[in-house]
Biopython code that builds the backbone (N, CA, C, O; Angstrom):
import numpy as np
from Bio.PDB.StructureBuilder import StructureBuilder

atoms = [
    (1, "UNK", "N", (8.627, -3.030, 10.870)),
    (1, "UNK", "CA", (7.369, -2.368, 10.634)),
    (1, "UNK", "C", (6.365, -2.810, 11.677)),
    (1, "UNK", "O", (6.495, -3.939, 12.149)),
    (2, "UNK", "N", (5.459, -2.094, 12.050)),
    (2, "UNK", "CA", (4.433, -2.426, 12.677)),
    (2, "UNK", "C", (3.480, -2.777, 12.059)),
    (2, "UNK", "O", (3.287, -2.335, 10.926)),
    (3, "UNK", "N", (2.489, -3.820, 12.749)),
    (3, "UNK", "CA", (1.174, -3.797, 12.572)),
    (3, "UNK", "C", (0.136, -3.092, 11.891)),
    (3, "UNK", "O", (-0.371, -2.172, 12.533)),
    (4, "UNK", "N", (-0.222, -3.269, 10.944)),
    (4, "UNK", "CA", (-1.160, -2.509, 9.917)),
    (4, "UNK", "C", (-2.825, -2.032, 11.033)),
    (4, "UNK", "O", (-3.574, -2.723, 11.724)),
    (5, "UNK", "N", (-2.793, -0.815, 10.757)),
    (5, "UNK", "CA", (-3.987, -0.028, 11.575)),
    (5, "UNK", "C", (-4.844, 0.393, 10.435)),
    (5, "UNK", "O", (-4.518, 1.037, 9.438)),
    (6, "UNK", "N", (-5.984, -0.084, 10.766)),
    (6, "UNK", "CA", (-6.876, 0.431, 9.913)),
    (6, "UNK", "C", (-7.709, 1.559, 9.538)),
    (6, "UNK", "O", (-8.444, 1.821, 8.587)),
    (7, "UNK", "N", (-7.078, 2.569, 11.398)),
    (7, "UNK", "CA", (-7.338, 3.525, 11.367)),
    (7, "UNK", "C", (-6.514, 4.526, 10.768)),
    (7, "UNK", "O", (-6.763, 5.732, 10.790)),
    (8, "UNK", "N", (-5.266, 3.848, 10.091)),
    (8, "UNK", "CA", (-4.210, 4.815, 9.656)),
    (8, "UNK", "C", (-4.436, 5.149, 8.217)),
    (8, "UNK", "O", (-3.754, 6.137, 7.942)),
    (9, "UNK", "N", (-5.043, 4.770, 7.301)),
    (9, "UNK", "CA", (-6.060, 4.996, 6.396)),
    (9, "UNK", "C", (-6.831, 4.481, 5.904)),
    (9, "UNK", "O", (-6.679, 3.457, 5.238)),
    (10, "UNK", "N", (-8.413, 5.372, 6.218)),
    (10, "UNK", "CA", (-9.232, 4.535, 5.768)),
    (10, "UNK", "C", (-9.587, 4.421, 4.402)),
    (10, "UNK", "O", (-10.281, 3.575, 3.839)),
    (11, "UNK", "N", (-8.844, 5.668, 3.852)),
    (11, "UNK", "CA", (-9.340, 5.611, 1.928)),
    (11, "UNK", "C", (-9.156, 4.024, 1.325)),
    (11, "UNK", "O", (-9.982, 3.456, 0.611)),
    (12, "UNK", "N", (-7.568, 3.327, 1.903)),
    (12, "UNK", "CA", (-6.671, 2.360, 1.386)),
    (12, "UNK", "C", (-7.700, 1.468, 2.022)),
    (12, "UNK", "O", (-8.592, 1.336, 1.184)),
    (13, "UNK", "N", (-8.001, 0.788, 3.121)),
    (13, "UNK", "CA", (-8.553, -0.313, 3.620)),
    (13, "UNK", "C", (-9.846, -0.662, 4.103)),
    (13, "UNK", "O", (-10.104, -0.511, 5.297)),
    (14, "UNK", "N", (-10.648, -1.094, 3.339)),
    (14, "UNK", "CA", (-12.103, -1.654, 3.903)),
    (14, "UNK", "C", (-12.004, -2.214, 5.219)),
    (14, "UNK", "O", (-10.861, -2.622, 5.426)),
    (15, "UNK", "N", (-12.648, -2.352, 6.012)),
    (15, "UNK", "CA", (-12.957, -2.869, 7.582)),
    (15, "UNK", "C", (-13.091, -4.650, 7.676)),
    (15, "UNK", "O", (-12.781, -5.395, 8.605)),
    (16, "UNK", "N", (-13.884, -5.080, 5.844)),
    (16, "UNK", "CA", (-14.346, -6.004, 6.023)),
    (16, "UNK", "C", (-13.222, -6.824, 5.064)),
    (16, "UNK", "O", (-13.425, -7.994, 4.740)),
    (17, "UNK", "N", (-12.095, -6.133, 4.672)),
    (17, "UNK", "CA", (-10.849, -6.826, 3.770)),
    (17, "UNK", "C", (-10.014, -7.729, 5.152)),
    (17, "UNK", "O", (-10.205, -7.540, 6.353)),
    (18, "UNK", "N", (-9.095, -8.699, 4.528)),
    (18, "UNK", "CA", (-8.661, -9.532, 5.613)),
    (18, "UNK", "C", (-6.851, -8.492, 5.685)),
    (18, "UNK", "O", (-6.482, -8.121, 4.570)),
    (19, "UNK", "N", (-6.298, -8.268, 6.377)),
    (19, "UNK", "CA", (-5.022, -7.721, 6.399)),
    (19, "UNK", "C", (-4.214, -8.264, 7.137)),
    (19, "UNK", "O", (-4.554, -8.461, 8.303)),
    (20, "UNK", "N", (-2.875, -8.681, 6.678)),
    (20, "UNK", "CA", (-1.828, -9.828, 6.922)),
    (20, "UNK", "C", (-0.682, -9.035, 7.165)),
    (20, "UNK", "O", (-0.261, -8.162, 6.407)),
    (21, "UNK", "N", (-0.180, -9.378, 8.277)),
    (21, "UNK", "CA", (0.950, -8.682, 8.864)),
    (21, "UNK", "C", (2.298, -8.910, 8.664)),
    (21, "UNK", "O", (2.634, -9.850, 9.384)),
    (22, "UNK", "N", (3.192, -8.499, 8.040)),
    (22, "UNK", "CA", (4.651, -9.456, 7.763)),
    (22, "UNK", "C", (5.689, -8.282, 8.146)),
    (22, "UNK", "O", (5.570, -7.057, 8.161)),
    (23, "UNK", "N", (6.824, -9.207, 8.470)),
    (23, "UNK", "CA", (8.144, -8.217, 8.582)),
    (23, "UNK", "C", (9.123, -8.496, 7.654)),
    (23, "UNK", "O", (9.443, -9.671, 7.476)),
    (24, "UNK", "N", (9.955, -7.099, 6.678)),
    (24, "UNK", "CA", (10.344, -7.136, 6.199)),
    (24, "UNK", "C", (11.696, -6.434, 6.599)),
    (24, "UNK", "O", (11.559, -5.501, 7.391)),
    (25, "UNK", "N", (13.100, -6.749, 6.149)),
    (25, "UNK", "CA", (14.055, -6.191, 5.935)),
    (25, "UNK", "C", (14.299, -5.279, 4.358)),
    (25, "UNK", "O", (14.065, -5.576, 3.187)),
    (26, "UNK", "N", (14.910, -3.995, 5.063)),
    (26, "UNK", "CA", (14.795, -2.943, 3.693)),
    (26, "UNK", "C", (16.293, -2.422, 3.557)),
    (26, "UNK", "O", (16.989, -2.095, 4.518)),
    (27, "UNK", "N", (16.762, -2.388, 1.980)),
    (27, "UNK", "CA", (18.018, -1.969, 2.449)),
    (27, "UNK", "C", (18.029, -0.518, 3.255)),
    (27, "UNK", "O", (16.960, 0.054, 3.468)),
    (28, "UNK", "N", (18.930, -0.114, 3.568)),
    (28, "UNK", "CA", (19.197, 1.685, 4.122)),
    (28, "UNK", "C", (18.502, 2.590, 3.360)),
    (28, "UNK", "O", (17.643, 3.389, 3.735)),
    (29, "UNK", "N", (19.024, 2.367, 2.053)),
    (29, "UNK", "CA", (18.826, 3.147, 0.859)),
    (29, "UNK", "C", (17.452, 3.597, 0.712)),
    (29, "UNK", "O", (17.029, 4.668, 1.147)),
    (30, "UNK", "N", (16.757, 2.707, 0.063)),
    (30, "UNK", "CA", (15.430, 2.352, -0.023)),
    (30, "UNK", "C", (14.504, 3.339, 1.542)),
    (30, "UNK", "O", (13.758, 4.317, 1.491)),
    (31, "UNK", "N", (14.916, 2.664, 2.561)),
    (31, "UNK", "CA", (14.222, 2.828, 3.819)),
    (31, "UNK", "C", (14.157, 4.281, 3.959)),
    (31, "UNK", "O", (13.181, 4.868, 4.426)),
    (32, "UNK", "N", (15.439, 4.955, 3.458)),
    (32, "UNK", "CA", (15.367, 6.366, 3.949)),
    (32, "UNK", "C", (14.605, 7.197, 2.449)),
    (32, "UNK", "O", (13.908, 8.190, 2.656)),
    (33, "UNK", "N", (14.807, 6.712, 1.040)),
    (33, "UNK", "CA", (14.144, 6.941, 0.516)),
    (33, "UNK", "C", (12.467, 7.215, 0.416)),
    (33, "UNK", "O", (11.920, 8.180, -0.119)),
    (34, "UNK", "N", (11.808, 6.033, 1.118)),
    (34, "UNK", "CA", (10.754, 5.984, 1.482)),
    (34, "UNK", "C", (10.240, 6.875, 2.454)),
    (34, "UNK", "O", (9.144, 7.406, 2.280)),
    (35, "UNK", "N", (10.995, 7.111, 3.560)),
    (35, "UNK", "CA", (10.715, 8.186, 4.733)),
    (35, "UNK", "C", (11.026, 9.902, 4.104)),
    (35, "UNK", "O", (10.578, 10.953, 4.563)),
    (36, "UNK", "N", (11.702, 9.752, 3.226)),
    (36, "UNK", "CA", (11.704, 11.440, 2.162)),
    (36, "UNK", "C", (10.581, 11.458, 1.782)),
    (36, "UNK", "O", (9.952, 12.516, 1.815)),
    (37, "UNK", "N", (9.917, 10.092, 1.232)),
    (37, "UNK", "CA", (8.912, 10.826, 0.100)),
    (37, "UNK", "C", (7.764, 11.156, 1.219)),
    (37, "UNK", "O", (6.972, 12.096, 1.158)),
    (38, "UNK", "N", (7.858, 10.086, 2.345)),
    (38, "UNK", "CA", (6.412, 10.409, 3.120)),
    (38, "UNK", "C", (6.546, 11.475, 3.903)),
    (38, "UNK", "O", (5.575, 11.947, 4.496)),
    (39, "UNK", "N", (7.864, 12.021, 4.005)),
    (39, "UNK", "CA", (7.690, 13.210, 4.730)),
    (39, "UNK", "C", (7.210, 14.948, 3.857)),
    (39, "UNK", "O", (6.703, 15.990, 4.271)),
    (40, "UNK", "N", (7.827, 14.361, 2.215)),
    (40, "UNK", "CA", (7.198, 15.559, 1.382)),
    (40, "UNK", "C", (5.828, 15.352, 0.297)),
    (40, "UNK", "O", (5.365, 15.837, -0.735)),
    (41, "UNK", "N", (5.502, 14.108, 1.468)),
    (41, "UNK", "CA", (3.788, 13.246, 0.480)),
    (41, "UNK", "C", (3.146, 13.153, 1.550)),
    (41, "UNK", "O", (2.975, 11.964, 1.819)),
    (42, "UNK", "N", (2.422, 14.261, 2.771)),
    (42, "UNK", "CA", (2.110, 13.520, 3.922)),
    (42, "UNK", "C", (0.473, 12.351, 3.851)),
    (42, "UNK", "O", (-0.030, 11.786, 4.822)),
    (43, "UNK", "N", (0.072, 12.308, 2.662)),
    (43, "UNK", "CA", (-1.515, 11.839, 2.489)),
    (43, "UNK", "C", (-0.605, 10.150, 2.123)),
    (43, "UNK", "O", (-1.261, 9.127, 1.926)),
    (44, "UNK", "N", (0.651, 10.160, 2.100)),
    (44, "UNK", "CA", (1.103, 8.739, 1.822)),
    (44, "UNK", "C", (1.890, 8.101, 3.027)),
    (44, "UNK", "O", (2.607, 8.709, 3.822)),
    (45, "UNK", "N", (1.599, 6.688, 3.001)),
    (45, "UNK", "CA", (2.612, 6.322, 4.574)),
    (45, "UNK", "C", (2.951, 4.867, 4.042)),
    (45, "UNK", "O", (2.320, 4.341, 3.126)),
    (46, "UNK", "N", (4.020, 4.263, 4.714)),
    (46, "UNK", "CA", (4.804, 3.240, 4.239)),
    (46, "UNK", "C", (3.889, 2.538, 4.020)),
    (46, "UNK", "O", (3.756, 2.347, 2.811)),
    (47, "UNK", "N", (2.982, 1.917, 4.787)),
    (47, "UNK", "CA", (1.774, 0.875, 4.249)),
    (47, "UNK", "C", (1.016, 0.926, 2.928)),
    (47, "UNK", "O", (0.667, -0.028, 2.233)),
    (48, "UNK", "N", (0.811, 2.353, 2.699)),
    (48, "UNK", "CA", (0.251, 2.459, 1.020)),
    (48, "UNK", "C", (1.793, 2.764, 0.356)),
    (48, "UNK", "O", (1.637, 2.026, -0.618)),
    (49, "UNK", "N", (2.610, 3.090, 0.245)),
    (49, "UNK", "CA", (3.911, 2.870, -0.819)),
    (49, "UNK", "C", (3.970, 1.276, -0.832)),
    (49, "UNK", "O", (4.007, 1.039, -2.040)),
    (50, "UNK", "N", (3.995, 0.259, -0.283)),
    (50, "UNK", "CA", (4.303, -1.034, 0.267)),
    (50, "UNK", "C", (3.355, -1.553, -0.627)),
    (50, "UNK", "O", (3.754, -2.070, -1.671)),
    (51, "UNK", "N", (1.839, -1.476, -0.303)),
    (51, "UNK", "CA", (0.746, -2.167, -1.016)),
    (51, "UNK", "C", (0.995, -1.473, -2.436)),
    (51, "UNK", "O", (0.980, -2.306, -3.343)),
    (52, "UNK", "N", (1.143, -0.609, -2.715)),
    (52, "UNK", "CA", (1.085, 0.084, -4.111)),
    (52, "UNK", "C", (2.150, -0.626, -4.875)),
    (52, "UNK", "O", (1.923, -1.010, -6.022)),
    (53, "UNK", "N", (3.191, -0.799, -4.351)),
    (53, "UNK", "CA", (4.648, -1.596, -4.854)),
    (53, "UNK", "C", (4.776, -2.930, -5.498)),
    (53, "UNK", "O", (5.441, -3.497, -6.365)),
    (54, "UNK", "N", (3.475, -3.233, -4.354)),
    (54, "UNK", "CA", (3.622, -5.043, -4.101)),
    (54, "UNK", "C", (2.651, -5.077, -5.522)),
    (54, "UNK", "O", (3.084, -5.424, -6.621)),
    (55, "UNK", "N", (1.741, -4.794, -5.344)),
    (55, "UNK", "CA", (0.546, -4.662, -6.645)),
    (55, "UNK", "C", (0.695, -4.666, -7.882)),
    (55, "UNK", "O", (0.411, -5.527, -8.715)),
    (56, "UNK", "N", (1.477, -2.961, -8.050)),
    (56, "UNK", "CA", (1.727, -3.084, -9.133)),
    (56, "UNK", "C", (3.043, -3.885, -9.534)),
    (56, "UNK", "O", (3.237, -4.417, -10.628)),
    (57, "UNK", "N", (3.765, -3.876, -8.628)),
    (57, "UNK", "CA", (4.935, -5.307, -9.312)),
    (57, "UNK", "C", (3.772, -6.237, -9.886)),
    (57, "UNK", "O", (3.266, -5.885, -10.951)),
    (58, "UNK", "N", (3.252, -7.537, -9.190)),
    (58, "UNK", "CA", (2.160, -8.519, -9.641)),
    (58, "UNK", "C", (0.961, -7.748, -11.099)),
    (58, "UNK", "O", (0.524, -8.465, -11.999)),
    (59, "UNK", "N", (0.752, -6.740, -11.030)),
    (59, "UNK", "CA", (0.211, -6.778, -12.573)),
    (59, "UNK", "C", (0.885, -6.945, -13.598)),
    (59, "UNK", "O", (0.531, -7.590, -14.585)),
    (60, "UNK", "N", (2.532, -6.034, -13.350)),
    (60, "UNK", "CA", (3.306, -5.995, -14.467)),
    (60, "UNK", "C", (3.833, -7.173, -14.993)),
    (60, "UNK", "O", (4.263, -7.254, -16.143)),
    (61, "UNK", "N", (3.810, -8.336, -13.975)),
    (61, "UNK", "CA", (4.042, -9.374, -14.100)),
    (61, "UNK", "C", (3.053, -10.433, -14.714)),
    (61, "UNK", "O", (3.381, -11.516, -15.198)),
    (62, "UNK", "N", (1.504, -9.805, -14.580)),
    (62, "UNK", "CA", (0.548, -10.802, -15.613)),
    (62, "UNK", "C", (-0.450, -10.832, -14.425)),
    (62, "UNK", "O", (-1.594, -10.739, -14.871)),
    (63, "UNK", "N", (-0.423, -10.946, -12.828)),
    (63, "UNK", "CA", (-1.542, -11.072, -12.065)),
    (63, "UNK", "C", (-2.671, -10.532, -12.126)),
    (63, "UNK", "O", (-2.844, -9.355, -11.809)),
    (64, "UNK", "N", (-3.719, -11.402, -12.590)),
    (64, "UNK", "CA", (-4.866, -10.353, -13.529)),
    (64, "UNK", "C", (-6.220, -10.671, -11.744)),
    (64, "UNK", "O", (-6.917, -11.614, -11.368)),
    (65, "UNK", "N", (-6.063, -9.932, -11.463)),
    (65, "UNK", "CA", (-7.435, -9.911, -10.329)),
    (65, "UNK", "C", (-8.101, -8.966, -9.990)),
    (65, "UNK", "O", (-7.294, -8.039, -10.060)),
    (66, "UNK", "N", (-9.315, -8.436, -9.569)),
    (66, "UNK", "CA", (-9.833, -7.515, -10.046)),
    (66, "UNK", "C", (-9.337, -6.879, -8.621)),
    (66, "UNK", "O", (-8.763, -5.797, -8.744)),
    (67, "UNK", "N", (-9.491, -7.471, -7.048)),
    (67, "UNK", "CA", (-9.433, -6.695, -6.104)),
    (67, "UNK", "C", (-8.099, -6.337, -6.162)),
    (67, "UNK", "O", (-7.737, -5.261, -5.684)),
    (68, "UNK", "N", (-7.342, -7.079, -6.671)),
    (68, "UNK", "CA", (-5.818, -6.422, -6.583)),
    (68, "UNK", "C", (-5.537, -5.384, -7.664)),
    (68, "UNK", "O", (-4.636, -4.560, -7.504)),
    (69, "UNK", "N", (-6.167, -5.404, -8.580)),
    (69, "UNK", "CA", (-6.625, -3.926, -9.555)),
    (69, "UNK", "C", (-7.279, -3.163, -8.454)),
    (69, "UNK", "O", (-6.467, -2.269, -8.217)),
    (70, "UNK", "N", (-8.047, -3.051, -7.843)),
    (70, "UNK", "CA", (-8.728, -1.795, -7.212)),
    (70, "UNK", "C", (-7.931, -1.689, -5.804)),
    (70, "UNK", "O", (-8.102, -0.697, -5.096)),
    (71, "UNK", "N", (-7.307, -2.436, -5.526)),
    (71, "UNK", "CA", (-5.778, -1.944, -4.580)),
    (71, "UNK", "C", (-4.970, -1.213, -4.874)),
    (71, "UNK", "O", (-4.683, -0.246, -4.168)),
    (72, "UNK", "N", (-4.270, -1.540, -6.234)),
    (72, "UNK", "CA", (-3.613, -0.700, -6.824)),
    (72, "UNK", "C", (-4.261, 0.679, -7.465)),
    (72, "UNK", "O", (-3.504, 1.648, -7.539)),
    (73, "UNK", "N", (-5.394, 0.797, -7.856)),
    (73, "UNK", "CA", (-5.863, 2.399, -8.125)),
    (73, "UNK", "C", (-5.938, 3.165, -6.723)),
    (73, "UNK", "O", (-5.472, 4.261, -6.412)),
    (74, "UNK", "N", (-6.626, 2.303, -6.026)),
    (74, "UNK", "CA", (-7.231, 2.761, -4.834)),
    (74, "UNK", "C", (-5.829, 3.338, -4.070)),
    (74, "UNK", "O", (-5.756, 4.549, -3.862)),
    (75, "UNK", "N", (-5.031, 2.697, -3.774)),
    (75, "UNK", "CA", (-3.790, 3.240, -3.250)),
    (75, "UNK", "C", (-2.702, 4.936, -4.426)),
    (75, "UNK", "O", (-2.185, 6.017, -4.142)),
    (76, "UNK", "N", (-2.875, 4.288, -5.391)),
    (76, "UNK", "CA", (-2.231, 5.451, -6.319)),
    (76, "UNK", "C", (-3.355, 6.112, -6.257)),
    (76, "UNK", "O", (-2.867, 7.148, -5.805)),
    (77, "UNK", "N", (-4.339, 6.318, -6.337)),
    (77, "UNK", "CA", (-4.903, 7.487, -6.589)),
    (77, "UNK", "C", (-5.926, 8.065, -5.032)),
    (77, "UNK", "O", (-6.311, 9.220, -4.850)),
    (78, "UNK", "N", (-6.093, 7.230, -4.377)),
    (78, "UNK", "CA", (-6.613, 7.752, -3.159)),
    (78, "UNK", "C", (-7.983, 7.530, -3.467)),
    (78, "UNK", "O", (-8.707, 8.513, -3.625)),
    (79, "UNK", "N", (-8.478, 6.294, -3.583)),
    (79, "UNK", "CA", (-9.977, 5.898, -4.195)),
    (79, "UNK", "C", (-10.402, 5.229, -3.744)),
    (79, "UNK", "O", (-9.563, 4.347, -3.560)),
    (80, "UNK", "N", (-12.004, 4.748, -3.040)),
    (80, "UNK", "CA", (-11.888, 3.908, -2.591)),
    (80, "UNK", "C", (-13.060, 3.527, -3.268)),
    (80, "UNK", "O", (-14.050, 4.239, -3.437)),
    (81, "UNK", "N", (-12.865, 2.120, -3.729)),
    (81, "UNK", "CA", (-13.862, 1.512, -4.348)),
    (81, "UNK", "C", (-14.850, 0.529, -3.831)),
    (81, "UNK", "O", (-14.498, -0.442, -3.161)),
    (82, "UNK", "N", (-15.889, 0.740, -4.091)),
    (82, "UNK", "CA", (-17.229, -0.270, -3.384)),
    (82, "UNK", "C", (-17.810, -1.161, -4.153)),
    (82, "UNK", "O", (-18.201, -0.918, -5.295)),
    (83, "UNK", "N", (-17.922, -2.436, -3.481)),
    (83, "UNK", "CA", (-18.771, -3.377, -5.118)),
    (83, "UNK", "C", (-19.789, -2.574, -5.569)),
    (83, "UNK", "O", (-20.457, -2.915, -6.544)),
]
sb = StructureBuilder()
sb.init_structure("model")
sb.init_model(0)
sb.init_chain("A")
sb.init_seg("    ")
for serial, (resi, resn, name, xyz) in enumerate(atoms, 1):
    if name == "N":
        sb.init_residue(resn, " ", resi, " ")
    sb.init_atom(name, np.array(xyz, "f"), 0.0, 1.0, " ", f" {name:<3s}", serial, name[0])
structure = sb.get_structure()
């Protein structure tokens, strides 16, 4: 994966949020799965499936935080929230 651009959406990312770059291995499966949906979802791109994933895994799991709540709406629903 590349480098997270902030110009690649701005709904998902504030200017003044900190954004951390990592590389991941994906199986095949998954990878090409992901490139179907963004090719018949074009307002979605691996960086918001990724953050949306990561998120809501950590709520379902009990991670109670508010910015990582408004990551996760903000990404599923295309919202962008302001204090």
């Amino acid at each position: 994966m590349h480098e997270l651009n902030y110009d690649s959406n701005p709904i998902v990312f504030n200017k003044n949020d900190e954004v951390i770059s990592f590389k991941c291995e994906l199986q095949e499966n998954l990878q090409k799965a992901m490139k179907k949906f963004v090719e018949e979802h074009p307002n979605w791109d691996q960086y918001r499936i990724l953050q949306a994933a990561i998120a809501g895994f950590l709520m379902q799991k009990g991670f109670q935080n508010r910015d990582l709540t408004r990551l996760y709406l903000g990404n599923m629903f295309s919202m962008n929230f302001k204090d």
